[in-house]
TIDREN-303069 format. One line per 8 residues: number of its first residue (from 0); for each residue x, y, z of N, C-alpha, C, CB. Coordinates in steps of 0.02 Angstrom, whole numbers, plus 50000, padded with zeros to 5 digits. Glycine has a CB too. Layout:
REM residues N
NUM) X:Y:Z:X:Y:Z:X:Y:Z:X:Y:Z  ... .
***
This chain:
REM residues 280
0) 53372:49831:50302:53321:49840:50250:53260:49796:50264:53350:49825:50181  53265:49724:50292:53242:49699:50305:53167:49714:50349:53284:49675:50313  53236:49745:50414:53183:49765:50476:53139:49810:50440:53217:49805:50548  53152:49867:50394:53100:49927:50377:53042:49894:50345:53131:49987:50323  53062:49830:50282:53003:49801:50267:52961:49769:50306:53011:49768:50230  52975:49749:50386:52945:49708:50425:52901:49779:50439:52990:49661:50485  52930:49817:50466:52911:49869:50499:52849:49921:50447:52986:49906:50519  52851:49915:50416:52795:49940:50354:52733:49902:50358:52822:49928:50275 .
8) 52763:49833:50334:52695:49790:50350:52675:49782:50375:52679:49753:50351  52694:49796:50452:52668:49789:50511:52600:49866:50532:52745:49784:50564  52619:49925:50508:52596:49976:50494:52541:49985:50480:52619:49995:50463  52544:49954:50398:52493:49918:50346:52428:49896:50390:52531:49844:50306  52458:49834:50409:52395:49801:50438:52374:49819:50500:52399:49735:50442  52415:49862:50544:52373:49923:50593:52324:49963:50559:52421:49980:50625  52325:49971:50508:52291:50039:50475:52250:50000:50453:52326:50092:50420  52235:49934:50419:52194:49916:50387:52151:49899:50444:52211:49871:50340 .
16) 52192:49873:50500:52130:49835:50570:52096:49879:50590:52158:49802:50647  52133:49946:50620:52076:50006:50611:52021:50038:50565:52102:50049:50614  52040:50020:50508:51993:50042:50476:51927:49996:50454:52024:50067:50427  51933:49947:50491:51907:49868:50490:51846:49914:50544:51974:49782:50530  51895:49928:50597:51839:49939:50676:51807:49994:50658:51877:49958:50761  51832:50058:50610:51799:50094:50623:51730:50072:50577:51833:50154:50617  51741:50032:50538:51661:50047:50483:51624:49971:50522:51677:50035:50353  51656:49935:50568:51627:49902:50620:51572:49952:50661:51687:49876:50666 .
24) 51625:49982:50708:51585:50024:50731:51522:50060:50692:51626:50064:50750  51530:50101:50649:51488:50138:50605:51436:50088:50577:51530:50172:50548  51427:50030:50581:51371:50000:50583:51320:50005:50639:51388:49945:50577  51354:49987:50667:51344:49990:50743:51287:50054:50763:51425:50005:50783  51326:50097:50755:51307:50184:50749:51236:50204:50707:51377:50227:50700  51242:50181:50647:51206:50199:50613:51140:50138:50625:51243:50211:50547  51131:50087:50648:51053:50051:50660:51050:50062:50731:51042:49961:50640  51089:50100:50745:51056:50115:50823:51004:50187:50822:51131:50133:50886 .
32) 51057:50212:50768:51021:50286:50771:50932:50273:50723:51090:50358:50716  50934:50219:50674:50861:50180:50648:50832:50167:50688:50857:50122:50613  50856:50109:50720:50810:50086:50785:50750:50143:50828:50871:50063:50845  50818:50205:50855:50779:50271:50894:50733:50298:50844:50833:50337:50919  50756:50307:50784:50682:50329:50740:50661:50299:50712:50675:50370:50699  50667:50217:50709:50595:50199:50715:50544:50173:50773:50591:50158:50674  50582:50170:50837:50536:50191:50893:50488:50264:50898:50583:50192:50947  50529:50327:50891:50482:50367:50863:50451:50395:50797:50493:50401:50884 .
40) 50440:50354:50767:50397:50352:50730:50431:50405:50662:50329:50370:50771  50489:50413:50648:50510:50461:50617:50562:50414:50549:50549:50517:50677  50499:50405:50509:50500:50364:50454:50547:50368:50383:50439:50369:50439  50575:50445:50390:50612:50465:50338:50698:50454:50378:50585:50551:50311  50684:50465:50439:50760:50447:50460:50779:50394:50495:50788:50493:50497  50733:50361:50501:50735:50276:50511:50768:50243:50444:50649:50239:50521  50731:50272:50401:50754:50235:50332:50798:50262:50307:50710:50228:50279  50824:50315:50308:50919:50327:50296:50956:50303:50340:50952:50400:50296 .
48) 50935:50305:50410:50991:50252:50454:51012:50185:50443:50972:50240:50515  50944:50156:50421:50941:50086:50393:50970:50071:50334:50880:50066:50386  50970:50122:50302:51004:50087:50226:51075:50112:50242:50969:50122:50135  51116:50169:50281:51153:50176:50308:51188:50114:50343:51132:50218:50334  51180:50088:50380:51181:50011:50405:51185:49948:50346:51107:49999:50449  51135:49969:50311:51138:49904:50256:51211:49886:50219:51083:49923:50190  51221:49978:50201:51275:49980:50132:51339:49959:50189:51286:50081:50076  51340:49969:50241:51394:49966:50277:51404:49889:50326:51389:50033:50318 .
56) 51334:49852:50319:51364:49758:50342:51271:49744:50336:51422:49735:50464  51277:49730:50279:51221:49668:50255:51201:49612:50278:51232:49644:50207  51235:49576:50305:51228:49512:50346:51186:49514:50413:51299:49488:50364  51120:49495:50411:51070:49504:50452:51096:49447:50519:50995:49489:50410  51084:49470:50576:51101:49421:50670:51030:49423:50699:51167:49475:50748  51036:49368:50713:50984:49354:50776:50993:49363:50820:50964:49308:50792  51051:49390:50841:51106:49403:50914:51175:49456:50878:51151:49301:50951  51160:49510:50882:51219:49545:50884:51230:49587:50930:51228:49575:50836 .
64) 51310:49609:50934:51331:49660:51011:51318:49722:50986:51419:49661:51045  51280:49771:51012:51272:49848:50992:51332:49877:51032:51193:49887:51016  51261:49947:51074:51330:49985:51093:51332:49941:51152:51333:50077:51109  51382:49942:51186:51415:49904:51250:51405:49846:51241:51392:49916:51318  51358:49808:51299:51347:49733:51287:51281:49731:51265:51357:49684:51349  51230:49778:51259:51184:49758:51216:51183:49725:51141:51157:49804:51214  51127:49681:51160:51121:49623:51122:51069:49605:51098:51137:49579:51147  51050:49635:51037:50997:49648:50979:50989:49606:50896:51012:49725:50963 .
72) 50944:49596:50892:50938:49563:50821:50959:49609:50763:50861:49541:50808  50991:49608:50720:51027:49640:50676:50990:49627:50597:51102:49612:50686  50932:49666:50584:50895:49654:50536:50901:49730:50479:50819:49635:50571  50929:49768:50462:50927:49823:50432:50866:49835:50388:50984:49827:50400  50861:49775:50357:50820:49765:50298:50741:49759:50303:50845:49707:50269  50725:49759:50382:50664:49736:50396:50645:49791:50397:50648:49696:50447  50699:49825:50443:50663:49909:50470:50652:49961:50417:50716:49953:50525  50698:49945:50381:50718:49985:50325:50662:49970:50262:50799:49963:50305 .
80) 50614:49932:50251:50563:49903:50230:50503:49927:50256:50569:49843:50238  50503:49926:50324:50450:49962:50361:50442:50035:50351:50461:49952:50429  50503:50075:50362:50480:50142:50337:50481:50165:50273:50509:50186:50366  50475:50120:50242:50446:50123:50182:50401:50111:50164:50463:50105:50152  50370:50075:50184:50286:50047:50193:50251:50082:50221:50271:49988:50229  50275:50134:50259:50232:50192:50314:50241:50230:50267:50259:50221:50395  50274:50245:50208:50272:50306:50186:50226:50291:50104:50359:50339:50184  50218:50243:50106:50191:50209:50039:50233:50201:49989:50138:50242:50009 .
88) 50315:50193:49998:50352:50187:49930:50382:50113:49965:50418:50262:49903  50331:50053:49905:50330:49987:49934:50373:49952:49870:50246:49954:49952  50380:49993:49817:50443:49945:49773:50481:49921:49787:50478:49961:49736  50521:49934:49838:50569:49901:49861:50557:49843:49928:50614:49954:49875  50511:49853:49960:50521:49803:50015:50506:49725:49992:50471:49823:50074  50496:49700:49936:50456:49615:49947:50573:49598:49925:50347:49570:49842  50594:49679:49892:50674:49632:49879:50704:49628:49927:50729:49658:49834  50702:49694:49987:50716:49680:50034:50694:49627:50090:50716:49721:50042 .
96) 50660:49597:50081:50629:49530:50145:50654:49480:50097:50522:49518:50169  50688:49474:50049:50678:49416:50006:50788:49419:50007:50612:49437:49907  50823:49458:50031:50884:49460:50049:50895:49411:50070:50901:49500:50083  50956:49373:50078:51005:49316:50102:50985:49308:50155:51076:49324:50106  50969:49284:50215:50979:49278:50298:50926:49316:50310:51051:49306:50337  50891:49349:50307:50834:49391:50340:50771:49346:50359:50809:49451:50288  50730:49288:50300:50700:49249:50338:50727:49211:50381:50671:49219:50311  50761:49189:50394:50790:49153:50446:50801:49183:50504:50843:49129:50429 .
104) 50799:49258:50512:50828:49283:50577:50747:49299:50586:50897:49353:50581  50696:49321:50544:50625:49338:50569:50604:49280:50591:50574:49366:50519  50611:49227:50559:50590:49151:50589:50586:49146:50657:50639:49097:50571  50645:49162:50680:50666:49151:50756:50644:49192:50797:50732:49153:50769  50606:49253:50791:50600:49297:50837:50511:49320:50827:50662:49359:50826  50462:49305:50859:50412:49339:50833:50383:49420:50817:50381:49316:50863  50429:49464:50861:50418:49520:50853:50436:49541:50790:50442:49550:50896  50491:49520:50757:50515:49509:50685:50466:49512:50640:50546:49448:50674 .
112) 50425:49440:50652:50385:49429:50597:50327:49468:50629:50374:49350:50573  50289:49479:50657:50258:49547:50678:50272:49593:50637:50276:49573:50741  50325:49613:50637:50327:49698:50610:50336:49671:50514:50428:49760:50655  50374:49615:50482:50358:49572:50432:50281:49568:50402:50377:49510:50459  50240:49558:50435:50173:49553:50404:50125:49620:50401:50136:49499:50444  50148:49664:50462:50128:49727:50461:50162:49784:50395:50147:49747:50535  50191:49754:50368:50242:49783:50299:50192:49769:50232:50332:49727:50288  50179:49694:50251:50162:49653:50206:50063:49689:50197:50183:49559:50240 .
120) 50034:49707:50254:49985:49731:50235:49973:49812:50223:49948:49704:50272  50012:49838:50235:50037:49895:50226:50024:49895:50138:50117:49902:50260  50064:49867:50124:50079:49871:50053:50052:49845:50017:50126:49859:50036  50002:49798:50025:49913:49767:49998:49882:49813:50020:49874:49692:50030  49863:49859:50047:49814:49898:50045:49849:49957:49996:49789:49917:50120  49917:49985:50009:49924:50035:49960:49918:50011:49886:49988:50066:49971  49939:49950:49880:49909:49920:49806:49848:49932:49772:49903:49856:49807  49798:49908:49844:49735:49903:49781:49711:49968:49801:49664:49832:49785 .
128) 49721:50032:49829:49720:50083:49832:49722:50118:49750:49768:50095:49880  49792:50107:49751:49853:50118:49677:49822:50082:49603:49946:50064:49698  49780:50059:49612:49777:50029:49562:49744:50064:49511:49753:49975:49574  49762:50079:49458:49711:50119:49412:49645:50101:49391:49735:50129:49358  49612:50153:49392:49538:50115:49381:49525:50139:49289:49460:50156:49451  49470:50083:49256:49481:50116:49198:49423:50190:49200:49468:50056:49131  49449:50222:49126:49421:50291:49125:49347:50281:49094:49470:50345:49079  49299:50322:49114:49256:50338:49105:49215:50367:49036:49263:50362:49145 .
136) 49186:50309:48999:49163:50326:48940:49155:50393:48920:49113:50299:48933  49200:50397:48873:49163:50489:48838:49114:50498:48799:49206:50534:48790  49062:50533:48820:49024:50521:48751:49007:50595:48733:48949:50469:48757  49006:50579:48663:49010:50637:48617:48954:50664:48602:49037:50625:48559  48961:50745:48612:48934:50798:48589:48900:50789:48504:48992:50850:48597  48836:50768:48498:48824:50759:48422:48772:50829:48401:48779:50672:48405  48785:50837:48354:48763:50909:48341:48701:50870:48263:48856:50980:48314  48648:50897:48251:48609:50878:48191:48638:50918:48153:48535:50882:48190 .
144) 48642:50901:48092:48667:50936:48031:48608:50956:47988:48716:50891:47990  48619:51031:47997:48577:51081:47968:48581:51098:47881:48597:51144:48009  48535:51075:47839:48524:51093:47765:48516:51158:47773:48463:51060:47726  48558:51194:47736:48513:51267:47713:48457:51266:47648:48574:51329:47687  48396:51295:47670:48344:51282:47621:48336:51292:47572:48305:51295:47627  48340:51291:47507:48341:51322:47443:48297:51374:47422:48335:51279:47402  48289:51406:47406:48273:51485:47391:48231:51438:47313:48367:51562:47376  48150:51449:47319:48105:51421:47268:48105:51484:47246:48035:51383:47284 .
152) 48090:51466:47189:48042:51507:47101:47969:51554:47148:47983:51403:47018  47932:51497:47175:47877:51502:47198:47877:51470:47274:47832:51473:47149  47861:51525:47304:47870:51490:47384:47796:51441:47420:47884:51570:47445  47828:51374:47408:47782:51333:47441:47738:51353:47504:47817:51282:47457  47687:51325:47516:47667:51332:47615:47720:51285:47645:47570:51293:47648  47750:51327:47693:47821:51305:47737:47768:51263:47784:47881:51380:47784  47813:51228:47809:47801:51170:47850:47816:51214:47935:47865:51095:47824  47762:51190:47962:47770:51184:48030:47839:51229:48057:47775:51104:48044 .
160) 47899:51197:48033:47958:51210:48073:47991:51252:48023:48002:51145:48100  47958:51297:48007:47986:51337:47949:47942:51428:47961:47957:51285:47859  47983:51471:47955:47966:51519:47951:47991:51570:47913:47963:51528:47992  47921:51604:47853:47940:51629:47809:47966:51699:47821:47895:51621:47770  48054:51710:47779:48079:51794:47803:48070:51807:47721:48180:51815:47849  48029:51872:47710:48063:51904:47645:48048:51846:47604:48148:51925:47647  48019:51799:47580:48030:51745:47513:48075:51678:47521:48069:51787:47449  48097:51671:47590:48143:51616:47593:48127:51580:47652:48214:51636:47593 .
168) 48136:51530:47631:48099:51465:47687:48162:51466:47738:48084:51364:47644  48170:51481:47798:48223:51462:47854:48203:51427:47916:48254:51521:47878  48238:51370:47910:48216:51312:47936:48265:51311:48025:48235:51243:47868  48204:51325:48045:48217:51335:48141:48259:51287:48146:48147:51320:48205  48331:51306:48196:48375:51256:48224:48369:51233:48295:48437:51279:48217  48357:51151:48286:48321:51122:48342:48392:51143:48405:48296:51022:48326  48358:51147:48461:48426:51125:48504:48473:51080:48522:48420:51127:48542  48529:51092:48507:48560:51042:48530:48566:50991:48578:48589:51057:48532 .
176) 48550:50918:48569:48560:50860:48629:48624:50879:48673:48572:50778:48594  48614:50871:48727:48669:50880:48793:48675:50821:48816:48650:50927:48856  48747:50794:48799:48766:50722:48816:48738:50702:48897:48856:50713:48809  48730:50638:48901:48701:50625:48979:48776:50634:49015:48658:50531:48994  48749:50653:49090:48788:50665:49119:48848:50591:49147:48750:50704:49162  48903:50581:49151:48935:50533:49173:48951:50517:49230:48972:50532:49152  48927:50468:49273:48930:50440:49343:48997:50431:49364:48893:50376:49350  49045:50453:49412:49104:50423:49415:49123:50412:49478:49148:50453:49382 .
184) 49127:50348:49510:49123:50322:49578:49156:50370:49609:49149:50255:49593  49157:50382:49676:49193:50439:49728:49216:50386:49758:49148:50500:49779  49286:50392:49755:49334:50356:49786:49351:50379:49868:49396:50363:49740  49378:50344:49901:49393:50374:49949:49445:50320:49999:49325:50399:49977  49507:50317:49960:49569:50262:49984:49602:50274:50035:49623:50251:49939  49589:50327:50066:49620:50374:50140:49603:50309:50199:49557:50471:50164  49529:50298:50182:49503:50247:50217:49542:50195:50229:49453:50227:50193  49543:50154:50161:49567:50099:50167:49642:50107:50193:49556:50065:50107 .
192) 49655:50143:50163:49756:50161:50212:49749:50168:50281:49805:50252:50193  49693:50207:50308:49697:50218:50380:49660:50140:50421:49649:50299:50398  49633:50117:50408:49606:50031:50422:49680:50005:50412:49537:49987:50353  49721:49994:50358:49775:49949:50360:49830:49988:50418:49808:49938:50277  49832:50057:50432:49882:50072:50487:49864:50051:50548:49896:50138:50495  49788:50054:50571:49755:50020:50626:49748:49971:50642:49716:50027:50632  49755:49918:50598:49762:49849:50587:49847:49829:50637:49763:49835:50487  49871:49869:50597:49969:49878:50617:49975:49883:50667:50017:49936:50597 .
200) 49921:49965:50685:49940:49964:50785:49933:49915:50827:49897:50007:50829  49885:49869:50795:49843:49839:50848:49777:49850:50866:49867:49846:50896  49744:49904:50836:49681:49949:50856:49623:49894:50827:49678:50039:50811  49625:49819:50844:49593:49792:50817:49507:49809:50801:49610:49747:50845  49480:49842:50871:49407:49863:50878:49392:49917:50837:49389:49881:50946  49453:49941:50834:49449:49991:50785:49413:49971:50711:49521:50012:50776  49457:49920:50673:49468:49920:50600:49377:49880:50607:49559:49864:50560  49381:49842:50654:49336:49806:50675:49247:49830:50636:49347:49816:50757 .
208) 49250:49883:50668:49187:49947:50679:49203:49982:50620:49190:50006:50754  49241:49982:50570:49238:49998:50516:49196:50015:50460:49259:49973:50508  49141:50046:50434:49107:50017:50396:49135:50033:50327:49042:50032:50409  49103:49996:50293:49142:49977:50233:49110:49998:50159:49152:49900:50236  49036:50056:50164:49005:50075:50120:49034:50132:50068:48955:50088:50151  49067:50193:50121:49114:50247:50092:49147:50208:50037:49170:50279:50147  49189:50162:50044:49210:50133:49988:49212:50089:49924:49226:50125:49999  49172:50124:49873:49143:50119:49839:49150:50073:49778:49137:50165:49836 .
216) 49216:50067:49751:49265:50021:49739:49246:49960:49757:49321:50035:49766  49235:49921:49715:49216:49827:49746:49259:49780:49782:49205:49776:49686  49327:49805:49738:49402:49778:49758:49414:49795:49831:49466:49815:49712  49412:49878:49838:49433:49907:49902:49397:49887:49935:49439:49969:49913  49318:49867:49925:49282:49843:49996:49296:49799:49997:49219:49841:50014  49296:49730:49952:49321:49682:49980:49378:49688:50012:49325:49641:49945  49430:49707:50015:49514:49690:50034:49483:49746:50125:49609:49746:49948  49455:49789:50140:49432:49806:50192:49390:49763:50223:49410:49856:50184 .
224) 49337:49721:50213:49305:49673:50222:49361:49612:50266:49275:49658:50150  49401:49622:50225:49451:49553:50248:49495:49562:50281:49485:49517:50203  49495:49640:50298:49564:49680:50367:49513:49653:50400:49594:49786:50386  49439:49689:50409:49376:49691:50475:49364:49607:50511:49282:49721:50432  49380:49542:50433:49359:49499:50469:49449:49464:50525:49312:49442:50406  49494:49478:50469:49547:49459:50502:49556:49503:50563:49602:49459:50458  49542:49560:50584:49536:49582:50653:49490:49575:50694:49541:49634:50658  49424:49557:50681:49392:49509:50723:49431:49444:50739:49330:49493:50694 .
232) 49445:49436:50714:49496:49346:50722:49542:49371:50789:49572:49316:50627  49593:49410:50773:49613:49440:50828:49596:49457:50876:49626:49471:50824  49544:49501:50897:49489:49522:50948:49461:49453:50991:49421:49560:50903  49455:49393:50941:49445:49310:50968:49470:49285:51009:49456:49265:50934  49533:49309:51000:49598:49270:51029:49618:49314:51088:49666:49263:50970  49595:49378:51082:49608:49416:51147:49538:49404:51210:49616:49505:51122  49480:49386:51185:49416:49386:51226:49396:49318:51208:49357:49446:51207  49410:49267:51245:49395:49186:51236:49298:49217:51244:49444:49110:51324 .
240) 49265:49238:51285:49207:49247:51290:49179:49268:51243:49195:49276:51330  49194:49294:51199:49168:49321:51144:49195:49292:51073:49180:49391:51151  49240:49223:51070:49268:49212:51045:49211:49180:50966:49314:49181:51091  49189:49144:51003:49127:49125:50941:49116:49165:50906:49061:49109:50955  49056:49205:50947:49043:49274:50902:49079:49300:50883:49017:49322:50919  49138:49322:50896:49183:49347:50871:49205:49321:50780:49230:49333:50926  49217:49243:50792:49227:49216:50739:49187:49215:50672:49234:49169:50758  49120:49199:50709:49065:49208:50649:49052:49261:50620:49007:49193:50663 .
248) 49075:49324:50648:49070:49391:50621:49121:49391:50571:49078:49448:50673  49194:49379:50576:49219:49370:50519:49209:49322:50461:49265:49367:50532  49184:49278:50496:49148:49227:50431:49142:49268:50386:49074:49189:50439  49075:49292:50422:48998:49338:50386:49046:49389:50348:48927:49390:50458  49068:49429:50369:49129:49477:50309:49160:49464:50272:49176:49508:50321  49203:49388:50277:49233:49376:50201:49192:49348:50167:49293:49338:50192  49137:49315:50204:49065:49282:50137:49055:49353:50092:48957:49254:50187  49036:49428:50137:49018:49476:50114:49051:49474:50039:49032:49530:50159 .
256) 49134:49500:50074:49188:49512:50026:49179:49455:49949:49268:49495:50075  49156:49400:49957:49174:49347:49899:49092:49362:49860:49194:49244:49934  49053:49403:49896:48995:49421:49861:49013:49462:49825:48942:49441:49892  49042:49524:49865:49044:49586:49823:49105:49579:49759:49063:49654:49879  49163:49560:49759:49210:49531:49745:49215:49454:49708:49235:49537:49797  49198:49408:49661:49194:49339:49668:49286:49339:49675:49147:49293:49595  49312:49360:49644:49364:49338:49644:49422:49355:49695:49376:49348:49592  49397:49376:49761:49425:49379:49809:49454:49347:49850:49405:49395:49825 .
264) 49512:49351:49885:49554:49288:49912:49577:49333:49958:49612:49243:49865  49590:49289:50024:49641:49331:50094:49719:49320:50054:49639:49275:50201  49754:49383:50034:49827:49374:50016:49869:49338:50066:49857:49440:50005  49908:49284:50041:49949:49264:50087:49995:49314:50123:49983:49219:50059  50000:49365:50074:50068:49427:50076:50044:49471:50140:50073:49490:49990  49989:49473:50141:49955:49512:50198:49938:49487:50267:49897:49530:50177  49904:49413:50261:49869:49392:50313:49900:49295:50323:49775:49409:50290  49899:49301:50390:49957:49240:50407:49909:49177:50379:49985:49230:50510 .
272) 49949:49116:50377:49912:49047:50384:49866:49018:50421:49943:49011:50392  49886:49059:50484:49843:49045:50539:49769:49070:50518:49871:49082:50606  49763:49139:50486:49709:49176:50483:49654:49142:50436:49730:49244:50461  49724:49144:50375:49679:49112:50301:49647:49064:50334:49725:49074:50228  49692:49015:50360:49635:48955:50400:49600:48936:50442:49642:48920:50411  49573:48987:50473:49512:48979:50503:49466:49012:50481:49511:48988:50560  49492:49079:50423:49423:49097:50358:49405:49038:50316:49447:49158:50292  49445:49009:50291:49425:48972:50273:49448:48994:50181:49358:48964:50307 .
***
C-alpha cells in the first residue's frame, strides 16, 4: 500500500514538473512571437503576444534564455507599452513602466531606455493632441419684437416706416440681425502625431524642418516647437561641425515655444535630462 502511495506521488509531481515546462516554455513562445511583430512593425500582434507573455511570467531579465541559447532581455511590459503608444491607446503604459523590475532592467541596457522614452513621447504628443479644447461661444439669434399697431378712430400721418393699407397703420418689419459669424481654429493634430513618430524613427532632419504654423493651437505649437528644438540637439551630437548652430537653433525654438506658450516646460515624461539641460 505503501509502495502505491510512493508511486502516485511520484506521478503527481511528474505532472506538475511538466506542466511547470510547458507554461515555461509558452512564455518563451509567446515574446518571441512579440518581439517578430514588433520588429515588423505589426502593432496589434505585438501587443497580444506581449500581454500573452506578461499573464504567463511577469518578472522582467536583463539576461534571459529564449529559444535555444539565445539570450535576450526579458521586458514584456516595455514592448507591450510600445504598441500601444503606436496605436494611441496610452492609458495603460505609464502602469506598465512603473511594474516591479522593469526600471531596473531598462537601466541597464540603453536600447531599453531608447524605446522607454520613445513611448514616453509618443504619448505627450497624443495628449496634448487629445485634449479638449473649450467650445465656441454661441451667440444668439435675437429677433426685435414687433407691436401690432392699433387701429385709430382717426388715422394719424404714419411715420416714415409705416404704410397706410385700407385705414390701418402697418408698421414695416425691419430685418432680422444675423448673428456674426464664429471663428473656430482649424486644427490639424495629424501633424503633431506625425513629428512625434519621426522624432521615434530617428528622422531627426525631418521633425527638424518642420514648420510649426499649420498648428494653430498655442499648446500644440509649443510642445512641436520643443520635438524641433530637442531634435536639433540630436542632429548636434551627430554633426560636431554644425554643432553650435545646431544648438542655438534649438535655443531660438523653445524661447519661441515659452513666447507662444508662457507656461511651457520640456516634459520630463518625454524628453531626457540630458536634453532639458542643455535647453535650459
Amino acid at each position: 500500500m505503501a509502495t502505491v502511495s510512493r508511486r502516485f506521488q511520484a506521478l503527481v509531481m511528474l505532472w506538475m514538473l511538466l506542466l511547470a515546462c510547458a507554461v515555461h516554455a509558452d512564455f518563451k513562445k509567446s515574446y518571441g512571437l512579440g518581439l517578430k511583430a514588433h520588429a515588423g512593425a505589426d502593432w496589434a500582434q505585438s501587443a497580444r503576444h506581449m500581454r500573452e507573455a506578461l499573464d504567463e511570467r511577469s518578472e522582467p531579465q536583463a539576461r534571459a534564455r529564449l529559444a535555444g541559447m539565445e539570450i535576450k532581455p526579458y521586458v514584456p511590459q516595455l514592448y507591450l507599452a510600445f504598441a500601444l503608444a503606436k496605436t494611441n491607446r496610452c492609458a495603460e503604459t505609464a502602469g506598465l513602466l512603473a511594474q516591479s523590475g522593469v526600471a531596473g532592467v531598462i537601466a541597464q541596457l540603453p536600447d531599453l531606455a531608447q524605446i522607454q522614452t520613445q513611448v514616453r513621447a509618443l504619448c505627450s504628443a497624443a495628449a496634448v493632441v487629445s485634449e479638449p479644447k473649450p467650445a465656441p461661444p454661441v451667440v444668439a439669434q435675437v429677433r426685435p419684437t414687433v407691436q401690432p399697431a392699433p387701429v385709430p378712430a382717426k388715422v394719424q400721418t404714419p411715420p416714415k416706416s409705416t404704410t397706410p393699407v385700407k385705414g390701418k397703420a402697418v408698421v414695416s418689419k425691419p430685418p432680422a440681425p444675423q448673428p456674426a459669424p464664429v471663428k473656430v481654429a482649424s486644427q490639424t493634430p495629424s501633424a503633431l502625431l506625425l513629428m512625434a513618430d519621426w522624432f521615434v524613427k530617428g528622422d531627426y532632419a525631418r521633425v527638424a524642418a518642420t514648420p510649426v504654423e499649420p498648428l494653430t493651437d498655442s499648446r500644440a505649437q509649443a510642445f512641436a516647437l520643443g520635438l524641433r528644438a530637442a531634435a536639433k540637439l540630436m542632429q548636434a551630437d551627430a554633426d560636431p561641425a554644425q554643432a553650435a548652430q545646431l544648438r542655438a537653433a534649438a535655443k531660438a525654438d523653445l524661447a519661441r515655444a515659452r513666447a507662444i506658450d508662457p507656461r511651457f516646460k520640456l516634459n520630463p515624461a518625454a524628453f531626457s535630462p540630458r536634453i532639458r539641460g542643455l535647453l535650459g
